[in-house]
C-alpha positions in Angstrom: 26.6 31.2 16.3 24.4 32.2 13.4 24.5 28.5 12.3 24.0 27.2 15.4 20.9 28.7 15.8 19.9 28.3 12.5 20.0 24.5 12.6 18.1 24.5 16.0 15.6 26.3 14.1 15.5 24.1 11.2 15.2 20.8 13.4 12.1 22.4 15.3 10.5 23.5 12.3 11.1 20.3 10.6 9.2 18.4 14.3 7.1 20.7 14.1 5.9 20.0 11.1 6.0 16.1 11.2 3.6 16.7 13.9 1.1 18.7 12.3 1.3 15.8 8.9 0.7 13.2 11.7 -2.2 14.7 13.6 -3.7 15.3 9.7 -3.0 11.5 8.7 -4.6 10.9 11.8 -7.6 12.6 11.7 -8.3 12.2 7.8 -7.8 8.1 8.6 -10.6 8.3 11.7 -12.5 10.7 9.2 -12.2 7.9 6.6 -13.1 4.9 8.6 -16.2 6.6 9.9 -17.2 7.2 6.4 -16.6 3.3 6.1 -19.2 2.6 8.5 -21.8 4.7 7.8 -22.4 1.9 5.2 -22.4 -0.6 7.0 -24.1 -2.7 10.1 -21.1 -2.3 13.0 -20.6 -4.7 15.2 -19.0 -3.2 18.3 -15.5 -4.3 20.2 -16.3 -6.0 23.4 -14.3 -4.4 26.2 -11.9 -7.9 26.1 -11.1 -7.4 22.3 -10.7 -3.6 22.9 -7.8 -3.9 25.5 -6.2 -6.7 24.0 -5.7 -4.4 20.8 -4.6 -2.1 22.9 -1.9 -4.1 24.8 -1.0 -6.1 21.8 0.4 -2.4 20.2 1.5 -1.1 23.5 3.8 -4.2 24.0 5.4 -3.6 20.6 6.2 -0.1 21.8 2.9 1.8 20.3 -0.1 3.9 21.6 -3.5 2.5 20.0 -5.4 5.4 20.9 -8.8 4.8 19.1 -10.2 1.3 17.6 -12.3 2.1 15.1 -10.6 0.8 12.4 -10.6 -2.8 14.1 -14.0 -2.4 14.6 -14.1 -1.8 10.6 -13.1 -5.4 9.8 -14.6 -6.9 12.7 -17.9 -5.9 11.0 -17.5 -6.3 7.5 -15.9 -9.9 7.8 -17.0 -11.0 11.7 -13.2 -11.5 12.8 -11.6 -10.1 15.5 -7.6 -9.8 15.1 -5.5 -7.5 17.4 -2.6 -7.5 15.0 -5.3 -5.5 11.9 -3.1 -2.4 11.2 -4.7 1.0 11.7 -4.8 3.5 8.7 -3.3 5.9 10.9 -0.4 4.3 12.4 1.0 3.3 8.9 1.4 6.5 7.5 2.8 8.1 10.4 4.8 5.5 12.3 5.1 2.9 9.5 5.3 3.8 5.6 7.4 6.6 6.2 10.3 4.2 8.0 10.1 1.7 5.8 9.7 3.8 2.6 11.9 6.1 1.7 9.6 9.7 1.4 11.8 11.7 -0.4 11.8 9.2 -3.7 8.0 8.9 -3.7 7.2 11.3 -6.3 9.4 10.4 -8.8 9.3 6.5 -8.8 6.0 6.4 -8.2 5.4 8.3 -11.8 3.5 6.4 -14.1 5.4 7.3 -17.0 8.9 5.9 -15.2 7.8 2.5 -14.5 8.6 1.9 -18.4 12.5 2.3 -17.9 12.5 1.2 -14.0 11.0 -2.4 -15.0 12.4 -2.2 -18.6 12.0 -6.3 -19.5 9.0 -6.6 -18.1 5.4 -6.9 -19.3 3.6 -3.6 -19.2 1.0 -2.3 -21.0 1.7 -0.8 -24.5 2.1 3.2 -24.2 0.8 5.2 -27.1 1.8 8.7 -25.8 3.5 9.8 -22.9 3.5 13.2 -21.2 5.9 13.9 -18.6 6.4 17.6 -16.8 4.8 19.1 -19.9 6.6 17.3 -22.7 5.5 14.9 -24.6 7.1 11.2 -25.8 6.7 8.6 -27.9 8.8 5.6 -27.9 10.8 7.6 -25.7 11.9 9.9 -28.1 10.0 13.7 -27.5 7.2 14.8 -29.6 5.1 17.7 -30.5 2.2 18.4 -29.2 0.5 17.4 -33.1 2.6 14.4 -33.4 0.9 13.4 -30.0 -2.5 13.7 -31.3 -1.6 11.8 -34.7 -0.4 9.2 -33.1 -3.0 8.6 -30.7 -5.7 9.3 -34.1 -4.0 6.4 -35.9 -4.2 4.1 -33.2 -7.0 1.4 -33.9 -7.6 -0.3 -30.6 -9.5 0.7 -27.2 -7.1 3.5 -25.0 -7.0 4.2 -21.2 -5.6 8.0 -20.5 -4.7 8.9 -17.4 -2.7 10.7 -14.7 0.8 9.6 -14.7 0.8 11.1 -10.9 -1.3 10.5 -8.0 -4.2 8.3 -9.9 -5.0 6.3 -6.8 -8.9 5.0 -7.0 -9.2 4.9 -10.7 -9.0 9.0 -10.4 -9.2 10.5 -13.9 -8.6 7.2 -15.4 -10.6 7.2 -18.5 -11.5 4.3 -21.2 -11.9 5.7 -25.0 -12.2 5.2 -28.7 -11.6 7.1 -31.3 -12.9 8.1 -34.4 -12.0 10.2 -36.7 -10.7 13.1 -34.7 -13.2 12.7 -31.9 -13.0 10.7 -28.8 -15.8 8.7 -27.4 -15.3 10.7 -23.8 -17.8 13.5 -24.0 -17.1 14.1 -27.5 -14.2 15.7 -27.2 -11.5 15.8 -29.7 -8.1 14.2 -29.1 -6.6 17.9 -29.0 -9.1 19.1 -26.3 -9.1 15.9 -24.2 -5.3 16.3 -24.0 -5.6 19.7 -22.8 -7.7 18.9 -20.6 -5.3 16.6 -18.5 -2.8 19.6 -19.1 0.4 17.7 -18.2 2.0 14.4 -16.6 -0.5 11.6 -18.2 -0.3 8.9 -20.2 -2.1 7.0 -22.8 -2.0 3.6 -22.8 -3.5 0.7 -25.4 -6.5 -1.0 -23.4 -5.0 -4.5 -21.8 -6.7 -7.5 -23.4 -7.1 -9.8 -20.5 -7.3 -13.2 -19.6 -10.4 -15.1 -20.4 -10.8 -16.1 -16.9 -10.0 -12.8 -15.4 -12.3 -10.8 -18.4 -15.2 -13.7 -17.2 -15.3 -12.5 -13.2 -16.6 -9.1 -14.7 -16.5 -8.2 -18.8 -16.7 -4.4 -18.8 -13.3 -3.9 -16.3 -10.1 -4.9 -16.2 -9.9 -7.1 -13.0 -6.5 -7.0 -11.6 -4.7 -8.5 -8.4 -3.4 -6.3 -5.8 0.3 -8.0 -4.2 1.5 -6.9 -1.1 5.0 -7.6 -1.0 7.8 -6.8 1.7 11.3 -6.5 1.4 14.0 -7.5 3.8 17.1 -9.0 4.6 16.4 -12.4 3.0 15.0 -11.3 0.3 11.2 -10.8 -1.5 8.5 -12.0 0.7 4.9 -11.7 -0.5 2.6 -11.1 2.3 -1.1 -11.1 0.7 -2.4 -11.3 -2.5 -6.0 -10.0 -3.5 -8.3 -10.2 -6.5 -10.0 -6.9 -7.4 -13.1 -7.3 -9.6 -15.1 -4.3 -11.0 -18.7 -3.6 -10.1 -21.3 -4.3 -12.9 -20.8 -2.3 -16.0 -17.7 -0.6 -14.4 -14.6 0.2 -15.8 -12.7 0.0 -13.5 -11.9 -2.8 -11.1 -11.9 -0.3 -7.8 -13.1 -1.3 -4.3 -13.8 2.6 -3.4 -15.9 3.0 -7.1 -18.3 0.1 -6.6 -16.2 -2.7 -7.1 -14.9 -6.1 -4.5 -12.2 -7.7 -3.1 -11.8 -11.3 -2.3 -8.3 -12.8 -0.8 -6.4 -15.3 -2.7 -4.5 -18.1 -1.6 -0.9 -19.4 -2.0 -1.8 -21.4 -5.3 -3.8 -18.6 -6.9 -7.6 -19.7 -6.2 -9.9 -17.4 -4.3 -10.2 -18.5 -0.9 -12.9 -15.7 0.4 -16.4 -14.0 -0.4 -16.5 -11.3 -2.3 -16.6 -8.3 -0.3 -18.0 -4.5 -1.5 -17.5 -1.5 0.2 -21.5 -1.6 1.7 -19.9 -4.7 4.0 -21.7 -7.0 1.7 -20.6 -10.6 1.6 -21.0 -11.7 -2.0 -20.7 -15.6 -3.1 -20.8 -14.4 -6.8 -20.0 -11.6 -8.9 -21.9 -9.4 -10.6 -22.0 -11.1 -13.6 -23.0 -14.0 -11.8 -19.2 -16.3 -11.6 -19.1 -18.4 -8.4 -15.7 -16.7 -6.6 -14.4 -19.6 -3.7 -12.1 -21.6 -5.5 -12.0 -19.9 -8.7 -8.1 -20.2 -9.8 -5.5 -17.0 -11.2 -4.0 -18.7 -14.3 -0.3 -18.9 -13.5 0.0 -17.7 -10.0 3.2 -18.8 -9.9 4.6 -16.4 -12.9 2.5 -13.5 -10.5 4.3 -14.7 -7.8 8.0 -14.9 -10.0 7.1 -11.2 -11.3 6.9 -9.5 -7.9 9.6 -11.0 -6.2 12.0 -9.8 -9.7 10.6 -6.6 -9.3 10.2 -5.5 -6.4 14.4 -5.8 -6.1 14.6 -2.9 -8.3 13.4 -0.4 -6.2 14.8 -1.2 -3.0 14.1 2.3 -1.6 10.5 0.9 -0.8 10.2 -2.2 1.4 6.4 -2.4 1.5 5.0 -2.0 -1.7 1.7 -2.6 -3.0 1.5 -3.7 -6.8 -1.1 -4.1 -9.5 -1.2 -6.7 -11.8 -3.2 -8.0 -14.6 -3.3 -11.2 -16.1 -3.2 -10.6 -20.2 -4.6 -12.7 -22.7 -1.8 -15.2 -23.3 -2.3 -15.5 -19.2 1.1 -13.8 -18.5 1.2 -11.0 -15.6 1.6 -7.2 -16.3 2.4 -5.0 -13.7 -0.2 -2.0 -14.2 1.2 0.1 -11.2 2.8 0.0 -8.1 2.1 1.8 -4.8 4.0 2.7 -1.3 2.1 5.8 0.1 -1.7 4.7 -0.7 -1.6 0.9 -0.3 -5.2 0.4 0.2 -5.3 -1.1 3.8 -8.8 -2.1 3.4 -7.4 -5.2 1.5 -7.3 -6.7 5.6 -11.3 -7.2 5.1 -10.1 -10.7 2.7 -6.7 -11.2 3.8 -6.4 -10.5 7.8 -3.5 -8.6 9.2 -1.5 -6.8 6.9 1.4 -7.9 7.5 0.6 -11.6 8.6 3.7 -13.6 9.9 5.7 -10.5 9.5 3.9 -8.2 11.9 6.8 -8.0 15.0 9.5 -7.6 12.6 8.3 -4.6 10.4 6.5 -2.9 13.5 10.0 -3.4 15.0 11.8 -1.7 12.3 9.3 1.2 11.9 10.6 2.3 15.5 14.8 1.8 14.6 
């Protein structure tokens, strides 16, 4: 009896607090997109395009309660698409079907990717600090055998969390010299402590010419949607992310843009920042449409080896850079925050695919 009761429990508990997650996901993603378009100039839904959202979910077996985040892209790019997924319903009918929840945390750490896609290119580690221990080379390390090695080193470094660095988030570019670091000042010692635990530090990636020209002072990168299912590795969007001017980082949410990218690797849209302006040009001044990715193809080739690897995740987002022999590096991947803002360049997340994935988040 005392078990029976005890798993009744358990199972309400557990609804119970699916429930409250979803109402939060909900209300941080409304939250979010109103943020969005404080920014911008909105142009409003007509009635039409608001019920044929509407019906176009509720036929597929979903409730489309609010709109706002199709009004969203219908005013940063002036398109109107039904099938534009809501921040809202992918982390709490979608993402969580198709990715497995329980194995986020630890394939999703940074400092794992290194034996997960062992064979691939990533960029060169220095140090590594996982749950409080440090590594180099994968064999462990003191805390002072850390610091020398990262001393010695002569080139540019990135340190950052290994966990949860989502928007460039603690992700700092430094030199040093001597024993001092150029962030703040700080010595070595003190700007490891500072990140306390579960970081890594990483040689800065030389990039491409072609990527470096876009914008010089970040590392522009190309953010690959890809989805796995029965047949196999399909990629459904790719976009270039280019950093703001004088930015280090290539981040749409930090001042940066996001243009979508075709099937051969050239840029196929305007530039688009985070203000919902429509840019022809970079900052620094490089014409985007028609710009061409070297060696798409090999991006292409990457992701679809990959992304077999870690089948636990059928929708996963991945960085990559473009390095300066113009090979692909996979910088990160992502399956919780995928960044659906990337819809503004490439229309509806998940393009051709949109029946069968919203009809395998409700299986």
């Amino acid at each position: 009896m005392y078990r029976f009761f005890k798993k009744i429990a358990s199972k309400y508990f557990s609804s119970l607090r699916k429930r409250v997650l979803d109402f939060n996901h909900v209300m941080n993603s409304r939250n979010k997109v109103k943020a969005l378009m404080r920014n911008i100039e909105v142009s409003k839904l007509s009635p039409n395009e608001i019920k044929e959202a509407k019906s176009f979910f509720k036929s597929r077996g979903y409730k489309l309660n609010h709109t706002e985040w199709h009004t969203f892209y219908k005013s940063m790019n002036g398109e109107f698409h039904k099938d534009y997924i809501p921040l809202g319903l992918f982390k709490t009918k979608i993402s969580p079907k198709l990715n497995e929840k329980i194995q986020w945390p630890a394939l999703l750490d940074k400092n794992i990717i290194y034996r997960i896609f062992k064979g691939f290119e990533l960029p060169k580690r220095v140090v590594q600090n996982i749950n409080g221990f440090y590594y180099i080379n994968d064999q462990p390390a003191t805390f002072d055998e850390a610091v020398n090695e990262i001393c010695k080193n002569g080139n540019q470094l990135i340190i950052k969390p290994s966990i949860d660095s989502g928007g460039g988030k603690k992700v700092v570019a430094f030199e040093v010299i001597g024993n001092k670091t150029s962030h703040k000042n700080l010595s070595v010692e003190d700007l490891l402590k500072l990140y306390k635990k579960d970081f890594i530090v990483q040689e800065f990636l030389e990039q491409s010419e072609t990527m470096r020209t876009l914008n010089p002072s970040s590392l522009n990168t190309l953010r690959v949607i890809s989805y796995l299912n029965g047949n196999g590795v399909n990629i459904l969007s790719t976009t270039a992310r280019v950093g703001g001017l004088n930015s280090r980082t290539d981040n749409y949410s930090s001042g940066g843009i996001l243009c979508g990218v075709d099937d051969y690797g050239r840029i196929k849209t305007k530039g688009y920042s985070k203000k919902g302006v429509a840019l022809d040009q970079t900052f620094s001044g490089v014409k985007l449409i028609g710009y061409t990715v070297p060696n798409y193809n090999l991006v292409v080739d990457m992701v679809k080896s990959i992304h077999v690897r870690i089948p636990y995740f059928k929708l996963v987002s991945w960085d990559i850079a473009i390095n300066k022999n113009n090979k692909p590096v996979l910088v990160e991947y992502n399956t919780y925050n995928q960044g659906l803002e990337v819809q503004i360049v490439t229309g509806p997340l998940f393009g051709k695919f949109t029946d069968e994935i919203l009809a395998k988040a409700l299986e």
